[in-house]
N, CA, C and O atoms as a GROMACS GRO file, in nm:
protein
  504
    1UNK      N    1  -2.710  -3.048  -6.829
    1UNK     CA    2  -2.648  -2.925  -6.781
    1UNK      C    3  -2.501  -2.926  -6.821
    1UNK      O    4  -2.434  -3.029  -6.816
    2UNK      N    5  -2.446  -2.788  -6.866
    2UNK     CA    6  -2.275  -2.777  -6.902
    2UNK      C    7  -2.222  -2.847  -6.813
    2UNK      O    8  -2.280  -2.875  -6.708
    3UNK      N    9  -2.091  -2.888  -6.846
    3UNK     CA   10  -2.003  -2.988  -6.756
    3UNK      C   11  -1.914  -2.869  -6.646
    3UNK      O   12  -1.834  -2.888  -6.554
    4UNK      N   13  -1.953  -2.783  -6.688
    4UNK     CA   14  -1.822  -2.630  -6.608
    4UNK      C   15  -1.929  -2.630  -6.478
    4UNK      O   16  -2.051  -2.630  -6.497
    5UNK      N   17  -1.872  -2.629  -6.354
    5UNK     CA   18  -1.897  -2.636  -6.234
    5UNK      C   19  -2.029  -2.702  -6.252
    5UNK      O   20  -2.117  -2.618  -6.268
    6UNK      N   21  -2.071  -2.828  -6.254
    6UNK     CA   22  -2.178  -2.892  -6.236
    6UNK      C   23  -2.231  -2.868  -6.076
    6UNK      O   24  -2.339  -2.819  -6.043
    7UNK      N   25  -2.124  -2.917  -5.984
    7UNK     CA   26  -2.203  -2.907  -5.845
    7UNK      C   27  -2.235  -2.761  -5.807
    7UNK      O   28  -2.319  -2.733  -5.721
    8UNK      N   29  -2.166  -2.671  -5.873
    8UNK     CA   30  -2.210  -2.539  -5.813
    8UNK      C   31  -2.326  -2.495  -5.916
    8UNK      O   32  -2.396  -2.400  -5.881
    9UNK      N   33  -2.353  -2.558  -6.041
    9UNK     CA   34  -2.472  -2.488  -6.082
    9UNK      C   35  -2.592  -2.571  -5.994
    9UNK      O   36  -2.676  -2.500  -5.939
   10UNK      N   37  -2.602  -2.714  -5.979
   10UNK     CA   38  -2.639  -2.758  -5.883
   10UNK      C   39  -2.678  -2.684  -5.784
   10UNK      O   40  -2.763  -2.597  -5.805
   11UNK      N   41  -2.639  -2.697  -5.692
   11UNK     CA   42  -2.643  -2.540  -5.536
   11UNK      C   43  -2.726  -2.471  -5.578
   11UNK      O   44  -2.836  -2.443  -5.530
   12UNK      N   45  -2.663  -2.429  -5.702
   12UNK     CA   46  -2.759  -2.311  -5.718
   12UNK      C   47  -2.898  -2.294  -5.751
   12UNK      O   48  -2.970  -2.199  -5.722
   13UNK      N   49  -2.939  -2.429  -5.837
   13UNK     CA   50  -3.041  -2.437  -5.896
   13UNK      C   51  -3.124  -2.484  -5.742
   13UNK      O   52  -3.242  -2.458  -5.720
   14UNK      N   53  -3.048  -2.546  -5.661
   14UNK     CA   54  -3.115  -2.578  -5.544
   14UNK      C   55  -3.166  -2.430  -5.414
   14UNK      O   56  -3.270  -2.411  -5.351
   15UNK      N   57  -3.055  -2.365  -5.420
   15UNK     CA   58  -3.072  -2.229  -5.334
   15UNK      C   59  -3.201  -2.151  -5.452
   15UNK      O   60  -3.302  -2.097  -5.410
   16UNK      N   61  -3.184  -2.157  -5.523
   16UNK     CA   62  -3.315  -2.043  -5.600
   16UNK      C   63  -3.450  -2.112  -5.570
   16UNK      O   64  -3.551  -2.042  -5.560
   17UNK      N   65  -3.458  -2.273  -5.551
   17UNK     CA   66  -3.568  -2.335  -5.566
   17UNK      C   67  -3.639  -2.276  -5.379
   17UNK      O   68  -3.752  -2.240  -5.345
   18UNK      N   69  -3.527  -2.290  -5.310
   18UNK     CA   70  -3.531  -2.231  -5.176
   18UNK      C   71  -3.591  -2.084  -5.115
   18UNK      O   72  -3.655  -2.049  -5.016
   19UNK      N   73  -3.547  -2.035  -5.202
   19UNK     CA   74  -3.537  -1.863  -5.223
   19UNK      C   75  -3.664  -1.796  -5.338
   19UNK      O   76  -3.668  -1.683  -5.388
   20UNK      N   77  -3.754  -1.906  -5.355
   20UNK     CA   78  -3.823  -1.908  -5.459
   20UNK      C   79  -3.807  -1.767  -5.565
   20UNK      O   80  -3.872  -1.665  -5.587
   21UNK      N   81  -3.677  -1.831  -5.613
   21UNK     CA   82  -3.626  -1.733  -5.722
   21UNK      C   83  -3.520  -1.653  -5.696
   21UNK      O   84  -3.423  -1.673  -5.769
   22UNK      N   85  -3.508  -1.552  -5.597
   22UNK     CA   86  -3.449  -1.477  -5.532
   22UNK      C   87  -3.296  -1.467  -5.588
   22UNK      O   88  -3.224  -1.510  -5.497
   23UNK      N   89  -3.221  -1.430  -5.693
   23UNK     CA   90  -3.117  -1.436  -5.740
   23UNK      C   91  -3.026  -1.370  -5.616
   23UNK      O   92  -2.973  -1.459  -5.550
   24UNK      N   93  -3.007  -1.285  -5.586
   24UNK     CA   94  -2.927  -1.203  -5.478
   24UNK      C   95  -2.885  -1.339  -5.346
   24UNK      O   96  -2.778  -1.394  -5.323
   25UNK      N   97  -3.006  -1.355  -5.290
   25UNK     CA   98  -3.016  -1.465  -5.162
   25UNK      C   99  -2.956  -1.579  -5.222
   25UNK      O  100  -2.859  -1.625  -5.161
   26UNK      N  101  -2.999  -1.651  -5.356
   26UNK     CA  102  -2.916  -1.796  -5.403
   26UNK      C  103  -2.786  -1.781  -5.352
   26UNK      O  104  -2.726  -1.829  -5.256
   27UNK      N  105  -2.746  -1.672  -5.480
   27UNK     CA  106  -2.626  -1.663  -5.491
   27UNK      C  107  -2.547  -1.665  -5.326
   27UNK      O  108  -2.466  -1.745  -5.278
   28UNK      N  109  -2.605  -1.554  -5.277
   28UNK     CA  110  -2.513  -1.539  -5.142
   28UNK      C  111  -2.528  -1.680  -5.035
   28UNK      O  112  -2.465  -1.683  -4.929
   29UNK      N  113  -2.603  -1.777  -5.071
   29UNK     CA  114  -2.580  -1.911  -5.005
   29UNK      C  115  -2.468  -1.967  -5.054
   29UNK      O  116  -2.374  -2.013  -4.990
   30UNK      N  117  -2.483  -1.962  -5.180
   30UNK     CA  118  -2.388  -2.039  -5.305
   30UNK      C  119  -2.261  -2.013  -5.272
   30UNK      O  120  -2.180  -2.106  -5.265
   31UNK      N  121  -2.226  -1.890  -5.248
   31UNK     CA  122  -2.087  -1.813  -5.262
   31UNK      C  123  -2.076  -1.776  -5.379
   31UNK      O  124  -1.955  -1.755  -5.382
   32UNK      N  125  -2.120  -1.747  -5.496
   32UNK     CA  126  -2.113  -1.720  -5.600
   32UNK      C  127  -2.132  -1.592  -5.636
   32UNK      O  128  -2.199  -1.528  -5.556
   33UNK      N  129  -2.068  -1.500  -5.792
   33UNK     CA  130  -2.118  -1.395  -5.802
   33UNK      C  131  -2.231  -1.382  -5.870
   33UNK      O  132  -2.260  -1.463  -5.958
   34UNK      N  133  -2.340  -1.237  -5.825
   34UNK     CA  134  -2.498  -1.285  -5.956
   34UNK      C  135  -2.415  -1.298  -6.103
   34UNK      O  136  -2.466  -1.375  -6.185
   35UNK      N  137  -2.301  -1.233  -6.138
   35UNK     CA  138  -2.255  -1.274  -6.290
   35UNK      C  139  -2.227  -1.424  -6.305
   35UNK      O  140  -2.276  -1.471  -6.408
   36UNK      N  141  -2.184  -1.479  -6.256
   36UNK     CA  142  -2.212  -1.619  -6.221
   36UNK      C  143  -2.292  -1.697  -6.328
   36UNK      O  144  -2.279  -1.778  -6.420
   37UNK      N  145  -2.401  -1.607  -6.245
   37UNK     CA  146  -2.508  -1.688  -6.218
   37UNK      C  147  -2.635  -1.647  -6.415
   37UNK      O  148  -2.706  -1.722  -6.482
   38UNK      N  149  -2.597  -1.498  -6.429
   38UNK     CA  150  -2.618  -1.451  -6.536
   38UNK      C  151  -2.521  -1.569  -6.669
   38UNK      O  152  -2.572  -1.650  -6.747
   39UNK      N  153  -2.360  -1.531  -6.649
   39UNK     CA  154  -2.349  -1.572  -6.759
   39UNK      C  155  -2.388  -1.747  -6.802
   39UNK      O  156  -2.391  -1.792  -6.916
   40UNK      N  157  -2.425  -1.850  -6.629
   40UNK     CA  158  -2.443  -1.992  -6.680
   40UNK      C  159  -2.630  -1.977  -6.745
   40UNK      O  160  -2.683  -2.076  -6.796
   41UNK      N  161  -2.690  -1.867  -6.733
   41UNK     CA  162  -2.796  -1.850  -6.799
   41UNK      C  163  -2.782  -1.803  -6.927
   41UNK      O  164  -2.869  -1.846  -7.003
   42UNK      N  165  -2.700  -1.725  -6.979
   42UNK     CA  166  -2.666  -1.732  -7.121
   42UNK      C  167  -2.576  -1.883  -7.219
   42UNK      O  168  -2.580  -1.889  -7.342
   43UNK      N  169  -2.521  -1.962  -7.153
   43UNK     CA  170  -2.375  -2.037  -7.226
   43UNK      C  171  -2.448  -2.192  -7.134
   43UNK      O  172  -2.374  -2.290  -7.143
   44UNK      N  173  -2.576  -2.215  -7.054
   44UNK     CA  174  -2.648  -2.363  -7.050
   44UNK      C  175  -2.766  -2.344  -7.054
   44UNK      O  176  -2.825  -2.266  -6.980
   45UNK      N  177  -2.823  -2.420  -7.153
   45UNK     CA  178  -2.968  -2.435  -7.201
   45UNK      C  179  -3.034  -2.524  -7.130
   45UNK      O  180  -3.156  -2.511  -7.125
   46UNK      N  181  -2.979  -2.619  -7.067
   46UNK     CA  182  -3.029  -2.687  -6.957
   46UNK      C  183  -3.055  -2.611  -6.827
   46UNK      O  184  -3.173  -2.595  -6.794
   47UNK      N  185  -2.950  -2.559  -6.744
   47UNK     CA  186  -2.973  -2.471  -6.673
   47UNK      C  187  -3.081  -2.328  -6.660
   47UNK      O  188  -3.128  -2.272  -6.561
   48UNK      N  189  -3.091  -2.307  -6.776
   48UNK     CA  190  -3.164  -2.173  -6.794
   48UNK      C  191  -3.312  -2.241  -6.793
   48UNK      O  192  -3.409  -2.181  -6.748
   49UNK      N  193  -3.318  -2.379  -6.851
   49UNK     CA  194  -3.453  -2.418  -6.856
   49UNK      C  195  -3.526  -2.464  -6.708
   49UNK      O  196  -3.648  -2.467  -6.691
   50UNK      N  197  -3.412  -2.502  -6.592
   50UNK     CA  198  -3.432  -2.531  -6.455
   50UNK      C  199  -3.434  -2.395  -6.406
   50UNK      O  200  -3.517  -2.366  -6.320
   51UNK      N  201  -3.378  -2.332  -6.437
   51UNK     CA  202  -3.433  -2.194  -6.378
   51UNK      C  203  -3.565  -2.113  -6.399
   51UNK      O  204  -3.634  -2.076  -6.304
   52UNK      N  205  -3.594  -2.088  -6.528
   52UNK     CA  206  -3.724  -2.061  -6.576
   52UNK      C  207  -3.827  -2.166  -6.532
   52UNK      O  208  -3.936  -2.113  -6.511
   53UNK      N  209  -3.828  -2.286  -6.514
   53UNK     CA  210  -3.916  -2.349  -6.429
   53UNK      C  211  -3.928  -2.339  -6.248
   53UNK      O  212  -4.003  -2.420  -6.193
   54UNK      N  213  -3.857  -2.248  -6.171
   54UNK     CA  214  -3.801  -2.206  -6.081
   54UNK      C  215  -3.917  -2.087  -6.064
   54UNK      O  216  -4.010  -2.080  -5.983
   55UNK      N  217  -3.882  -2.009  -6.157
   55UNK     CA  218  -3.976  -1.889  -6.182
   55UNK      C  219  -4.149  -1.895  -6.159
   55UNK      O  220  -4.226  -1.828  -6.090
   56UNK      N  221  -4.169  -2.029  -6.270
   56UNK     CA  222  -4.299  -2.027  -6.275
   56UNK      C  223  -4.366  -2.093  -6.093
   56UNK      O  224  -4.466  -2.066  -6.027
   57UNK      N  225  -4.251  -2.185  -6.074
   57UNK     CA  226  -4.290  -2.196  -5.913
   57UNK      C  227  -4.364  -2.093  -5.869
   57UNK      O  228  -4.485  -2.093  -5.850
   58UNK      N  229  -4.253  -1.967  -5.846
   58UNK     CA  230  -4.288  -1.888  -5.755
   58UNK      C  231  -4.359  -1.827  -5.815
   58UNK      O  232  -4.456  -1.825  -5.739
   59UNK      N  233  -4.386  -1.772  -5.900
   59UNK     CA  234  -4.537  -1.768  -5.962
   59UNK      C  235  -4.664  -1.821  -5.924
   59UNK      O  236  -4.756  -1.743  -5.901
   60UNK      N  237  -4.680  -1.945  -5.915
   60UNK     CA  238  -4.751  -2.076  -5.876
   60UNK      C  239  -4.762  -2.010  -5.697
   60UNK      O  240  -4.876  -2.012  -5.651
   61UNK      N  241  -4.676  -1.968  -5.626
   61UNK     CA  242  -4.679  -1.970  -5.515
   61UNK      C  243  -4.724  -1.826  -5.463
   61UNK      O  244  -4.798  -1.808  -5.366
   62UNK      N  245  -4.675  -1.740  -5.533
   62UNK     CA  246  -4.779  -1.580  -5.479
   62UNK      C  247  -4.929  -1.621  -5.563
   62UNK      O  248  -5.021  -1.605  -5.483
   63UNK      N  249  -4.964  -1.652  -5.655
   63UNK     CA  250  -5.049  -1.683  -5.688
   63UNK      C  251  -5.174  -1.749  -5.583
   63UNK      O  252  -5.287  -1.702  -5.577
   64UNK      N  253  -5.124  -1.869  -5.503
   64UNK     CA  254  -5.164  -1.932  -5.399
   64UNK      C  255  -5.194  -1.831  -5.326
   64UNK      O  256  -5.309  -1.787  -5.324
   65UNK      N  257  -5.094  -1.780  -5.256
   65UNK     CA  258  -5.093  -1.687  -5.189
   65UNK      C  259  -5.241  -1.567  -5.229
   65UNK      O  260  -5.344  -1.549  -5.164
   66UNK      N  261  -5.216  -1.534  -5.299
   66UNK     CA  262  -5.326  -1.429  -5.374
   66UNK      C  263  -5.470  -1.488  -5.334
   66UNK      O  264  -5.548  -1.417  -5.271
   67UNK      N  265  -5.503  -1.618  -5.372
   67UNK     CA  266  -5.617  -1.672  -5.332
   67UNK      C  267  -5.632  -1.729  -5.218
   67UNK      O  268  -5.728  -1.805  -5.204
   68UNK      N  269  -5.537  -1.706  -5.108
   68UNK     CA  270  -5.569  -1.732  -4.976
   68UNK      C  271  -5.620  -1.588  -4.921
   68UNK      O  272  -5.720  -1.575  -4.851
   69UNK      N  273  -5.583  -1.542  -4.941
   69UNK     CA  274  -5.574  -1.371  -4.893
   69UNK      C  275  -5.696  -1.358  -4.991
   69UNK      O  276  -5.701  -1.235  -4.988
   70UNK      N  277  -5.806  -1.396  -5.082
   70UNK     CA  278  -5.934  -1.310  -5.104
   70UNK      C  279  -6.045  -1.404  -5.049
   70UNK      O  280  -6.160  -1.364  -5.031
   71UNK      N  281  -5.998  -1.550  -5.019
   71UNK     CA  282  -6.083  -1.610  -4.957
   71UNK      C  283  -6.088  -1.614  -4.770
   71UNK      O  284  -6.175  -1.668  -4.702
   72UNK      N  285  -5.960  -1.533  -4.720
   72UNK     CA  286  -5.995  -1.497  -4.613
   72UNK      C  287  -6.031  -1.329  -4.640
   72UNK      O  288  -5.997  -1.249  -4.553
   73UNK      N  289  -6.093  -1.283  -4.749
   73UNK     CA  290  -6.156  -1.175  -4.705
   73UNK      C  291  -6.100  -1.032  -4.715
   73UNK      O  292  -6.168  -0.935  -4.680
   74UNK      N  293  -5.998  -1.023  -4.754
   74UNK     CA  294  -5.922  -0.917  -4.776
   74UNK      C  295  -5.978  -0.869  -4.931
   74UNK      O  296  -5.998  -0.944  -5.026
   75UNK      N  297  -5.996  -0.742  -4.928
   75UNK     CA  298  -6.097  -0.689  -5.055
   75UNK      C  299  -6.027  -0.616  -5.121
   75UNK      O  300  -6.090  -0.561  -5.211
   76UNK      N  301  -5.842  -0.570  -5.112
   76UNK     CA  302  -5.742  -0.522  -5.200
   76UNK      C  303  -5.722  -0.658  -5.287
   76UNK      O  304  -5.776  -0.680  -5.395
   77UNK      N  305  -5.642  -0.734  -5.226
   77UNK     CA  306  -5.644  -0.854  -5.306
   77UNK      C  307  -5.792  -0.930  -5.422
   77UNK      O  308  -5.789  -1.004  -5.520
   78UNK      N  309  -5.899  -0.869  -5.350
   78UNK     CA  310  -6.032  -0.909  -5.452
   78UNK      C  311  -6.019  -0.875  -5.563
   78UNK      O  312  -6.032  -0.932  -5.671
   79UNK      N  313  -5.976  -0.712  -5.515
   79UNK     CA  314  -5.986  -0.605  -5.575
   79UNK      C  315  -5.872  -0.607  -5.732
   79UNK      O  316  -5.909  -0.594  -5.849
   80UNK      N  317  -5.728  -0.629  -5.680
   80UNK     CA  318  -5.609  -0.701  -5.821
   80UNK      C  319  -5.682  -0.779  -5.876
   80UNK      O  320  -5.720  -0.756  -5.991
   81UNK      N  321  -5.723  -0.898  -5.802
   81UNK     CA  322  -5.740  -1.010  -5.905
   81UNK      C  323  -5.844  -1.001  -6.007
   81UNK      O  324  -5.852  -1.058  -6.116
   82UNK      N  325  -5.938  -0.904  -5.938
   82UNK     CA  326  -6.059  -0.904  -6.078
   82UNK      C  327  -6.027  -0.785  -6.174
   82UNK      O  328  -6.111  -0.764  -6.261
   83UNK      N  329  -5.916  -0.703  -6.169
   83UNK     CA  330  -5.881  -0.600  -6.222
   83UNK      C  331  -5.776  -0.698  -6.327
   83UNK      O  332  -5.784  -0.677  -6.448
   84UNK      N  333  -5.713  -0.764  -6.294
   84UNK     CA  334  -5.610  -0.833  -6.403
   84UNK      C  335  -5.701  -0.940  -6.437
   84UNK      O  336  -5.706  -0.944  -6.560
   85UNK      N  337  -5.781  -1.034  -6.382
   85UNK     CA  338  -5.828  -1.151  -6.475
   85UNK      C  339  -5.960  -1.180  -6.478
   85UNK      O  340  -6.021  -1.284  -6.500
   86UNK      N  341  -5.994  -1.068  -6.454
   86UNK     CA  342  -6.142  -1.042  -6.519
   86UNK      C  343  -6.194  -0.919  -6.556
   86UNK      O  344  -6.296  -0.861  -6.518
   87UNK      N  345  -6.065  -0.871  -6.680
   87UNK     CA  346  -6.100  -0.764  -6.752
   87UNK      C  347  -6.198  -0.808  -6.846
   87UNK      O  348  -6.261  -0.705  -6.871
   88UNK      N  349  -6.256  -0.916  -6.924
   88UNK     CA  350  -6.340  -0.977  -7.074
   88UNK      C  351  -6.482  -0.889  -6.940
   88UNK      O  352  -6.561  -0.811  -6.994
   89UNK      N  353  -6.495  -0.907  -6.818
   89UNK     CA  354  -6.606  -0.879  -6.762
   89UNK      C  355  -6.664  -0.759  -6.705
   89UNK      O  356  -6.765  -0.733  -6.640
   90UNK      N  357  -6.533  -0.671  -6.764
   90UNK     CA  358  -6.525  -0.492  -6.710
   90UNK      C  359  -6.500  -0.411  -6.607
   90UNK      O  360  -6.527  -0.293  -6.584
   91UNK      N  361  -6.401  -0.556  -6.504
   91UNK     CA  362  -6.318  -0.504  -6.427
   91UNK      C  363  -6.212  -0.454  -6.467
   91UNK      O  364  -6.106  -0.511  -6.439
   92UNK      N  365  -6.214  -0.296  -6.568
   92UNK     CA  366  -6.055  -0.258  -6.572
   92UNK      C  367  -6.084  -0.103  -6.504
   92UNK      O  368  -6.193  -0.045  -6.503
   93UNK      N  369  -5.989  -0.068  -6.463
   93UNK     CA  370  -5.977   0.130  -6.451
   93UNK      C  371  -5.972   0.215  -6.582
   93UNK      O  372  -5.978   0.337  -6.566
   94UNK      N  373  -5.961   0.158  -6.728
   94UNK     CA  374  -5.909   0.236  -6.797
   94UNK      C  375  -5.944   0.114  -6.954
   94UNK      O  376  -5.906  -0.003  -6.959
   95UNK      N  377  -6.017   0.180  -7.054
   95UNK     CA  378  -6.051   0.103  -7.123
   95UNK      C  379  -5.964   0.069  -7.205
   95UNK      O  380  -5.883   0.148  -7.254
   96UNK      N  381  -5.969  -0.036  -7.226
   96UNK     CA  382  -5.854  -0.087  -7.311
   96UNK      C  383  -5.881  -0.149  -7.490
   96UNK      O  384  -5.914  -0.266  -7.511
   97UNK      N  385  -5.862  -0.058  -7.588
   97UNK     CA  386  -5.854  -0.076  -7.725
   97UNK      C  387  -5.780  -0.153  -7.793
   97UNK      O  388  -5.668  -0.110  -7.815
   98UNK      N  389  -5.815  -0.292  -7.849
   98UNK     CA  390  -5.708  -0.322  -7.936
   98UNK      C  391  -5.770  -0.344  -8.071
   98UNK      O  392  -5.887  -0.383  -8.077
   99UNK      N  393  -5.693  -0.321  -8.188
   99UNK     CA  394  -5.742  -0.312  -8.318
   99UNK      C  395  -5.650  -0.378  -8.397
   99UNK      O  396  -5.531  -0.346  -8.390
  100UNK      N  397  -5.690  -0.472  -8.477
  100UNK     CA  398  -5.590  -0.518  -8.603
  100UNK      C  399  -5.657  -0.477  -8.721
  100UNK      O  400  -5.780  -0.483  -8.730
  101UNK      N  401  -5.572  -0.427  -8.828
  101UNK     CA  402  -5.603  -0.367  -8.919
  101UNK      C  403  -5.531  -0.446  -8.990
  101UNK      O  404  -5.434  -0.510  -8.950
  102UNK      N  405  -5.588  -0.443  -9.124
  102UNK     CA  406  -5.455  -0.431  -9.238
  102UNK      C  407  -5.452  -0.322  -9.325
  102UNK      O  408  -5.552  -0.252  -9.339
  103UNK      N  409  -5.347  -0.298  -9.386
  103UNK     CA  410  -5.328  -0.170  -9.469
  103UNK      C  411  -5.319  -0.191  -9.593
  103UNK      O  412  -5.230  -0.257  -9.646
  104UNK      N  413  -5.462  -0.108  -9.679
  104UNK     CA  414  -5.444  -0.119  -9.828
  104UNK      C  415  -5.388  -0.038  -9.909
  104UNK      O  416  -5.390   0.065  -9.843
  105UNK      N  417  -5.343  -0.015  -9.997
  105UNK     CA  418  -5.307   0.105 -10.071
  105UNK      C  419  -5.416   0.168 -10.125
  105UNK      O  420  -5.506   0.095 -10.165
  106UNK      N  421  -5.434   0.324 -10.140
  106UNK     CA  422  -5.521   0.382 -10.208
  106UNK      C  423  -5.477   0.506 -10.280
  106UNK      O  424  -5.429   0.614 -10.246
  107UNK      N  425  -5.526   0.428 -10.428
  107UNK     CA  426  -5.453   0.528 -10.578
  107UNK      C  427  -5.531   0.669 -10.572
  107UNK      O  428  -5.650   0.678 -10.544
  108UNK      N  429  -5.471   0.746 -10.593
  108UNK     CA  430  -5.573   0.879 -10.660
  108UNK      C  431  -5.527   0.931 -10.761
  108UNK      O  432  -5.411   0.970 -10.771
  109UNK      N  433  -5.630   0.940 -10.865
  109UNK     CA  434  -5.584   0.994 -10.970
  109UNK      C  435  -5.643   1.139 -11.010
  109UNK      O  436  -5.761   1.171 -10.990
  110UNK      N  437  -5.570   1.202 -11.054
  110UNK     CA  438  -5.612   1.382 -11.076
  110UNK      C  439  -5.649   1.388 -11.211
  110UNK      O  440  -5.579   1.372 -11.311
  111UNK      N  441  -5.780   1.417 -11.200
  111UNK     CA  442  -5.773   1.502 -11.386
  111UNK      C  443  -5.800   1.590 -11.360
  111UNK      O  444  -5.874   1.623 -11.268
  112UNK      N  445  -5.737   1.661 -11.448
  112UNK     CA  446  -5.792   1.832 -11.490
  112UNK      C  447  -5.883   1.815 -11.580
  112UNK      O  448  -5.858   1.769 -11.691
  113UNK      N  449  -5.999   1.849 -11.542
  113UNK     CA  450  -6.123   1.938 -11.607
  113UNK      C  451  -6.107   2.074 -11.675
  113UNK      O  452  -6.182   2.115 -11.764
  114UNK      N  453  -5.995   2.144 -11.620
  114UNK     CA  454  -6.017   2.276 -11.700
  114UNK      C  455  -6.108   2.367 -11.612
  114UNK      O  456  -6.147   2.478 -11.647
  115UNK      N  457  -6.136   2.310 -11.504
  115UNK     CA  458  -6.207   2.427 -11.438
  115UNK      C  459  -6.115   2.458 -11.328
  115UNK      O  460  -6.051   2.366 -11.278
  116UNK      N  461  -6.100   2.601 -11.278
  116UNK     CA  462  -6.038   2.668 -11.202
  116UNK      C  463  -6.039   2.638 -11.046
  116UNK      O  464  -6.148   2.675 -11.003
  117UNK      N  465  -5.984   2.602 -10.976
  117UNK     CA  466  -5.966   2.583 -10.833
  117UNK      C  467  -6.046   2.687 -10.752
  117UNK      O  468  -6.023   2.808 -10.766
  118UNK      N  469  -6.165   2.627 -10.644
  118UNK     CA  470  -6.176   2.806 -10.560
  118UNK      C  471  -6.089   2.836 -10.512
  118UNK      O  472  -6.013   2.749 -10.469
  119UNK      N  473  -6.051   2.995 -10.493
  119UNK     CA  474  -5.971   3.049 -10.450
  119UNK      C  475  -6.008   3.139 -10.289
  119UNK      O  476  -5.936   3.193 -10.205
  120UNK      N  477  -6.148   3.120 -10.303
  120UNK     CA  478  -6.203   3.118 -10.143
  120UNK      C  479  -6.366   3.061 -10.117
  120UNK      O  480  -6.433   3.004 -10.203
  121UNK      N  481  -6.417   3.095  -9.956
  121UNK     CA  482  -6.517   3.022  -9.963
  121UNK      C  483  -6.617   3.079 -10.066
  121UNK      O  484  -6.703   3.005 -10.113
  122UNK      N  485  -6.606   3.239 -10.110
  122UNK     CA  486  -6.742   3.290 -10.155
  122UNK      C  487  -6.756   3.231 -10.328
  122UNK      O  488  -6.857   3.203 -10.393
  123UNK      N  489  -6.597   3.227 -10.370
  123UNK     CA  490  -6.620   3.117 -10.492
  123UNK      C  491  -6.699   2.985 -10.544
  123UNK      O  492  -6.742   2.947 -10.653
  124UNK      N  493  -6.696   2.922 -10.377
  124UNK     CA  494  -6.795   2.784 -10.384
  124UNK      C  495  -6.919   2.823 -10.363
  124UNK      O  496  -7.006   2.794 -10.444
  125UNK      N  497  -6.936   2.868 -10.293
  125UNK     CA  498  -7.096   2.933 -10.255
  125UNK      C  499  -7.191   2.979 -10.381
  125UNK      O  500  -7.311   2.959 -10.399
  126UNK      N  501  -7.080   3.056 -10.474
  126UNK     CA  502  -7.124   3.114 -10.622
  126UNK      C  503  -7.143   3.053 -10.721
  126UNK      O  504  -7.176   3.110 -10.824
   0.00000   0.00000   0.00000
């Protein structure tokens, strides 16, 4: 971690772990401003990497959460989870298309024949 306020990025990395994430609440334990707290996430790569592992915590932890709440029975929560992670099985609201293509070029070339363009439908018909 940068050597510029070590114990206060410290705190901080400790108040977010607390706050599971919560930038606003860290900070206001910390005493710090959220710019603070933004710019030691741009200018320490160490720091930013304890933070983003911070994240996935609380991730990790509504997650938990999520599967306590469908195994006691609550059928909104059933209801998200098989809508986000078990769309391959046709839990979605709304079908979802994805296509990879690649793009070829295609030449056309014009000859004139010498025969006259129709000039309406009864021309082709004739």
């Amino acid at each position: 971690m940068n050597q510029q306020n070590p114990t206060l990025k410290r705190a901080m990395i400790e108040a977010l772990e607390k706050s599971l994430g919560i930038v606003t609440s860290a900070c206001k334990s910390v005493g710090i401003n959220r710019s603070t707290h933004y710019d030691w996430l741009k200018s320490d790569e160490d720091y930013k990497a304890e933070v983003e592992s911070i994240e996935d915590i609380a991730i990790d932890f509504a997650e938990s959460q999520l599967h306590k709440q469908i195994k006691d029975g609550n059928p909104t929560s059933t209801i998200f989870y098989l809508k986000t992670k078990a769309k391959k099985r046709g839990y979605v609201e709304r079908q979802e298309i994805h296509q990879e293509t690649t793009y070829k070029s295609l030449d056309i070339n014009i000859i004139d024949t010498g025969v006259p363009l129709a000039s309406s439908e009864k021309d082709i018909v004739d």
